[in-house]
N, C-alpha and C positions, 0 to 999 in steps of 0.2 A: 432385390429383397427389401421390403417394407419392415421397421421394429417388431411390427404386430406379429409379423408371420417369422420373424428371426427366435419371439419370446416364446413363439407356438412349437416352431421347430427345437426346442431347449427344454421343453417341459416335458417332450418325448421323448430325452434321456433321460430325465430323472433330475433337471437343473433348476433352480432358481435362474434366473438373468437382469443384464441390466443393459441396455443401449443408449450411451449417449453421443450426440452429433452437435458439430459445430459446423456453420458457416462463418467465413470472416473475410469481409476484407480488409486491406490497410493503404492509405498513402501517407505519402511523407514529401516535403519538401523542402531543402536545405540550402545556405548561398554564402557561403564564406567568401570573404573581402570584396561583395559589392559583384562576385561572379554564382550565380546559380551551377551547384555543383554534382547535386543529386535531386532527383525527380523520380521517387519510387509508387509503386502499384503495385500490391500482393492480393492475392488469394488463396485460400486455404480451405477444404473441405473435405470433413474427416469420421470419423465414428471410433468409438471404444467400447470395446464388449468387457462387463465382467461376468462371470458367472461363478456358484456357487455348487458344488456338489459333496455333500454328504460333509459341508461344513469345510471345504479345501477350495480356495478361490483360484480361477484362472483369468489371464488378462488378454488382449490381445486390440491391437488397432489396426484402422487402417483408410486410404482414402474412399473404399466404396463398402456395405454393407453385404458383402457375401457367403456363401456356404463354406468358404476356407476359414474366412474369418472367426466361425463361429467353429471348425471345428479345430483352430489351433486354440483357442482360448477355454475348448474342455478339455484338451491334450495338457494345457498347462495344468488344471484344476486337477487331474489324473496325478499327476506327481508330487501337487504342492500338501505341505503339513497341515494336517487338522489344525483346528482354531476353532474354539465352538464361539467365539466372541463376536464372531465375521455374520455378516448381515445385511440386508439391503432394506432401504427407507420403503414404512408400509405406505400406504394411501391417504391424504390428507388433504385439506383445505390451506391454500396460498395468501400469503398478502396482496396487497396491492403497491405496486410502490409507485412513486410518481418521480415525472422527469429526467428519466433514465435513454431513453431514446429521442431526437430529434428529427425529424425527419428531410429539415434542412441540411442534416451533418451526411443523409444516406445519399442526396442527391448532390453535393458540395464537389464543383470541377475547380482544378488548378486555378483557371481562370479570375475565379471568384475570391480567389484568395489576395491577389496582387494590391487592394488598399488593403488590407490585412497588413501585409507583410512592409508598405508602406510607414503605417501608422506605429510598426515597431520600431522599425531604425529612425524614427522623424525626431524621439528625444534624444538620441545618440548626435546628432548633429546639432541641434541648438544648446549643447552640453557642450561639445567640441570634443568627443570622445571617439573613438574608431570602436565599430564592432567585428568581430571576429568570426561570428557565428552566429546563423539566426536559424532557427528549423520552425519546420510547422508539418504535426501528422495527427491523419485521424483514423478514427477507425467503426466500421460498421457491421455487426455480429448478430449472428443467430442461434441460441443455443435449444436443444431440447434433449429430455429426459424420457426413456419410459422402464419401466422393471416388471418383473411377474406380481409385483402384488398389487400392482393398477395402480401405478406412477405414472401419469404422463401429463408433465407441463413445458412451457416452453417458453420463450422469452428476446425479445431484441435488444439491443443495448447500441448505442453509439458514446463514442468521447473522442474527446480532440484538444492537443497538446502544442504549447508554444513556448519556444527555449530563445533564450538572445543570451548573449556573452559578449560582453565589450571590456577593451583598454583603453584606459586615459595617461597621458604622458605629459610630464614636467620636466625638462631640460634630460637629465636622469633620471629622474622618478620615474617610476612606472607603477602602476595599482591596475588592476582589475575589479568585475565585478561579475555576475549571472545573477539569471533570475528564471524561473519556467512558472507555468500555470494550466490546469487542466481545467474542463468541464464536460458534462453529459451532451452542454447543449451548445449550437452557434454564438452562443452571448457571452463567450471568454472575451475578457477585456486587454486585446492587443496589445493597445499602447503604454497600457501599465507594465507591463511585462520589459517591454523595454525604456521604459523609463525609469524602470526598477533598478534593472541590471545596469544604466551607463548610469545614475544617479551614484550609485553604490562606487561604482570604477572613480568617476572624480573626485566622490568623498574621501576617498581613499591613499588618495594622494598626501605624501607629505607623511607619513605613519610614524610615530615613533616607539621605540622598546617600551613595554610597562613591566615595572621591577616585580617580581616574585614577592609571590603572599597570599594571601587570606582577601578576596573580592566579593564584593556583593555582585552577582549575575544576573543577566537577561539575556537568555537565549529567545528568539524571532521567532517563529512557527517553522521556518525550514529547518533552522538547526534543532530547537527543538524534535521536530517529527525525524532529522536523521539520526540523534540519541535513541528516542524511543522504536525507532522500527527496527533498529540494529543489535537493542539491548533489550529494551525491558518487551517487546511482543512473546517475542520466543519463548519467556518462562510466564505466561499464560497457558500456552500449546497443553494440553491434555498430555499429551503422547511425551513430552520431555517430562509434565509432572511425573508419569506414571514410571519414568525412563532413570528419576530421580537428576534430571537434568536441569534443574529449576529450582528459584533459591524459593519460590512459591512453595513450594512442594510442603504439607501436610498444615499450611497456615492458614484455611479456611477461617471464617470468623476473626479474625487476630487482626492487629495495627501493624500494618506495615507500612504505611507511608503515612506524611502527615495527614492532619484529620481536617485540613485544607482541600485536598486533594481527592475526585470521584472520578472513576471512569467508566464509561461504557461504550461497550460493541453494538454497534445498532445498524445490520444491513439491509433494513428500512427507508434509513434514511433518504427523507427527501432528494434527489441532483445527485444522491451523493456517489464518489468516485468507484468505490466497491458496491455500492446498493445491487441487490435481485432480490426477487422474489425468492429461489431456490440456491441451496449451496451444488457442491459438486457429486451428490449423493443424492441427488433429489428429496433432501430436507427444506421443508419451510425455515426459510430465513427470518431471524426476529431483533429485536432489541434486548440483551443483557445485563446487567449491570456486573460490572467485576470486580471495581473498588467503592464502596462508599462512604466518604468524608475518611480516605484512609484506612479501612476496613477492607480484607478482599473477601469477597463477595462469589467467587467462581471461575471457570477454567474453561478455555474454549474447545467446545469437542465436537470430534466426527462420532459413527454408529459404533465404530469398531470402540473406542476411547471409554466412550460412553457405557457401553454394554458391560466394560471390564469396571468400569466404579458403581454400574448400577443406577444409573441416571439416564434421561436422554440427550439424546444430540444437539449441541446448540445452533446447527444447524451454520457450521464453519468449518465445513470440508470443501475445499476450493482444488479448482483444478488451471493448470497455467497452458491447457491449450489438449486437443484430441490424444495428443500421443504419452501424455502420464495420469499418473494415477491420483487421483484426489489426494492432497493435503490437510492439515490444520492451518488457516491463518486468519487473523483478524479481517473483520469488515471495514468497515469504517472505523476505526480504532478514535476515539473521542476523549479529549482533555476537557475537563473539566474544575470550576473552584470561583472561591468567591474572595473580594481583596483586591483592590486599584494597586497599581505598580508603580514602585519609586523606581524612575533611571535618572536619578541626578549625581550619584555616587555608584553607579554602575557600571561594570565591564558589558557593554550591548554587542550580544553577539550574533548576527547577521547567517553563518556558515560555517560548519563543519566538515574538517578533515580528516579522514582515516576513521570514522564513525561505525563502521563495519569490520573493522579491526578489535572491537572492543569484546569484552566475553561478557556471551549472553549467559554465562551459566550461573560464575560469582557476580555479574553487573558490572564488575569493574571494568574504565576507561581512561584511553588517555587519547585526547583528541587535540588538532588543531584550529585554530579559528580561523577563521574566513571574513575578511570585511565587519570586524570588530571594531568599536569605536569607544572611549573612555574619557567621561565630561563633554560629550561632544567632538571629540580630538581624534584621529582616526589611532592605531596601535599595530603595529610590525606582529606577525604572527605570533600569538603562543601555542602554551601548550593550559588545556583543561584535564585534570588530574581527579580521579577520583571513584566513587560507586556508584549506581545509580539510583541504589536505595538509599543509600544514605544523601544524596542528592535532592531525592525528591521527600525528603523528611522534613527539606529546609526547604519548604516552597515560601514565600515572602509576600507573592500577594500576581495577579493575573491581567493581563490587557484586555483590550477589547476587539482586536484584530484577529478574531477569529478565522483561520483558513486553513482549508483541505489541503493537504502536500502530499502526494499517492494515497497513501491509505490513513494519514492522521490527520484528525481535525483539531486542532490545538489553538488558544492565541498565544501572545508572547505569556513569558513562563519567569519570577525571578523568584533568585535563591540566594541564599544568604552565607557566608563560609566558605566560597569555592576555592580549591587550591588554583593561582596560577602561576604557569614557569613562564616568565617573560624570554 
């Protein structure tokens, strides 16, 4: 059964519909201490029906698109509660986005990889560092949409991902380090990645306790982007505003963070890691702005979110694979500001631990550091204490090392007053 005649067979009970299908495959390849350990190959091929009747949505998946399929997901819609807010994406015009697919990454065997994975353990050795773990996986996807009100677009995407973890050892010392990097396309820079990670391990070495107090901070883009994807995305989310789950919630227009500080959602974005043309609702994807110079500015919404505040959809209902249901989450989540960065008197912080432990509701965290450094001196882990509103109130000024870390594109970030427990 073809979408077209799934949407035709749905409109002869009385349904709206919505078919969406993914192809995917995946490899991966992994070698801890110098022995290749894993050598994965996945495939995945799937479809999700919703449908819509008399305002009561039903769901259902599955690996082929057939007459069960279609008639378990209006058995669900038969039972489920009215909602008159529920609704599917009308017919629209798409962006364009660019450098989202590679076609080097679609045809990319093992093989090809071997200077690859070379040129990542090659500063691990002229470092004198042992590494631990090096991976390398990509992936190449097809996604398409269609619904009853003449949705139907579709899309390829490629990205490909490379992790190194290395230890450096001093008599008793021992430090570590990591480091990972993605992109859309073939032209991930390998050797960086692990020059990164065994740089970070030897710097490391030698740490000592930094006493409790009041620090001026720089968090790195990674730890950076694991504050913000753990804490402050989630009270963007529409669905939490509205859930009162968010400390956002009724602050349109108002200062909330310093006036240092703009962000925006843009899954447009050139290469970039989340970019499509379409969300998971078949909404055109766009550019936002959320915060400006500290100002928030808006809320990221699906159809459903939207419909209940009376606006539309910004077009960030994402979906994490055939068999769920579209979400709210950030595109390319984007730090942005203006202001060179003092680290001559800063606590530089490389990595965070327990970053997903923190409450996205109050903002409040307490994290640990990871391959932090103070005057240059490396520093025995602490403890970061604190909100992250009132964190980012004391922005100080921004780097120039702008990089994507899953979904945030940040550079290094400093701030002024941080509490830390040495």
């Amino acid at each position: 059964m073809t979408p077209e005649q799934a949407l035709r067979w749905l409109e002869t009970k009385g349904c709206e519909g919505e078919v969406y299908e993914l192809k995917q495959r995946s490899y991966g390849i992994e070698i801890k201490r110098g022995e290749v350990e894993l050598v994965e190959a996945g495939e995945q091929h799937g479809f999700a029906i919703r449908v819509l009747l008399a305002h009561r949505m039903g769901f259902a998946y599955g690996n082929e698109l057939t007459q069960e399929l279609l008639d378990k997901a209006l058995s669900v819609a038969r039972v489920s509660p009215r909602d008159e807010h529920l609704a599917f994406a009308g017919e629209q015009s798409y962006p364009s986005v660019r450098g989202i697919y590679d076609s080097r990454l679609a045809s990319l065997s093992f093989d090809e990889l071997e200077d690859k994975l070379e040129a990542m353990l090659a500063p691990a050795q002229s470092l004198g560092v042992e590494v631990t773990q090096v991976s390398i996986a990509w992936e190449v996807s097809e996604e398409r949409m269609f619904n009853s009100h003449g949705v139907e677009v579709s899309e390829e995407g490629t990205e490909i991902y490379a992790h190194l973890s290395a230890v450096a050892k001093r008599g008793d010392d021992v430090a570590t380090g990591l480091y990972f990097d993605a992109s859309r396309s073939f032209n991930l820079d390998f050797e960086a990645v692990g020059e990164t990670a065994s740089r970070l391990a030897k710097e490391s070495l030698g740490a000592q306790r930094l006493e409790t107090g009041d620090y001026a901070v720089v968090l790195r883009p990674m730890a950076m982007a694991e504050l913000v994807e753990n804490v402050l995305i989630p009270a963007f989310s529409a669905d939490n505003v509205q859930r009162g789950r968010s400390r956002l919630a009724g602050m349109l227009d108002e200062q909330v963070f310093g006036e240092e500080l703009s962000v925006v959602d843009d899954a447009t974005l050139e290469a970039g890691l989340e970019s499509s043309r379409f969300d998971g609702e078949g909404t055109a994807c766009r550019s936002k702005a959320l915060v400006e110079k500290g100002v928030l500015r808006g809320y990221l919404y699906d159809i459903y979110t939207a419909r209940k505040d009376g606006v539309e959809s910004t077009g960030n209902a994402f979906r994490s694979g055939f068999s769920t249901l579209p979400r709210i989450d950030a595109s390319n989540f984007i730090i942005q500001g203006n202001g060179g960065l003092d680290e001559d008197e800063a606590l530089v912080v490389h990595g965070l631990i327990g970053a997903h432990t923190a409450n996205p509701v109050t903002g409040d965290f307490s994290v640990e550091t990871r391959n932090a450094f103070y005057g240059g001196s490396p520093v025995r882990k602490a403890i970061l204490a604190g909100n992250v509103y009132d964190l980012l109130s004391s922005v100080s000024g921004f780097g120039r090392d702008v990089t994507q870390i899953s979904g945030v594109v940040t550079p290094s970030v400093g701030f002024s007053n941080v509490r830390v427990v040495g």
